[in-house]
Each structure stands twice: as structure tokens, then as C-alpha cells.
C-alpha positions, 0 to 999 in steps of 0.5 A: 308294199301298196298297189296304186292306180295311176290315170294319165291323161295323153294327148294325141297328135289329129288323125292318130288316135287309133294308132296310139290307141293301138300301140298302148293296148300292145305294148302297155297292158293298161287296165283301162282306157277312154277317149275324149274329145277336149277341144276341136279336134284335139284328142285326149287318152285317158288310160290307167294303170295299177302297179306296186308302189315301188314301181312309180308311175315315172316309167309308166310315163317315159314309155307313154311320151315315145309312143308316136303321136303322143304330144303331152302325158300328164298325170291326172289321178293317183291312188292307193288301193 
């Protein structure tokens, strides 16, 4: 079985960054995250998590598009470690 990172990058509603950013480290346990600013005011979340491959990253996802604030999750890297 073989461990991959998986970095999404999700999208923040104006004025709710810190909430969802909240709600990720509490309920998530990521092992990284990083805020950007990509346009005028729109916020992007950049949060990675490692897990067996069997796991998926499909679940990682479901559970990030709930998060109220949330707009989009897309993947943006995958890797074997």
C-alpha cells in the first residue's frame, strides 16, 4: 500500500476565510495549509492531506465541498511518498 499527499486548493466565499480555516484544522486534520489571495478578494485555501492510497482523495474532497463557505474544491497536486 503506498502513501500520497494530496494538495486541494478550495475556494472561500469573501469574508469567511477564517471560519473555514477554522472548520478544516477541527474537523480535518490536515498536514499543511496556506492562504492566497488570487484575485480581488477571492480567497484560495491551499490545504494538504497524506493518506493511503486506498483511501482516495474523493472523500477528502466530499467532506471539504460541505464546509460552509466553501464555493469550489478542486485538486491541484497529487503524489506517491
Amino acid at each position: 500500500m503506498s502513501t500520497v499527499a494530496t494538495v486541494f486548493k478550495v475556494y472561500v466565499e469573501p469574508g469567511k476565510e477564517t471560519e473555514v480555516l477554522d472548520n478544516i484544522k477541527k474537523t480535518m486534520n490536515p498536514k499543511a495549509m496556506q492562504s492566497d489571495e488570487v484575485a480581488f478578494g477571492i480567497k484560495v485555501i491551499k490545504v494538504m492531506f497524506v493518506h493511503e492510497d486506498q483511501e482516495g482523495s474523493t472523500l477528502f474532497e466530499e467532506k471539504l465541498r460541505k464546509i460552509n463557505g466553501v464555493t469550489e474544491v478542486e485538486v491541484d497536486q497529487e503524489s506517491l511518498l
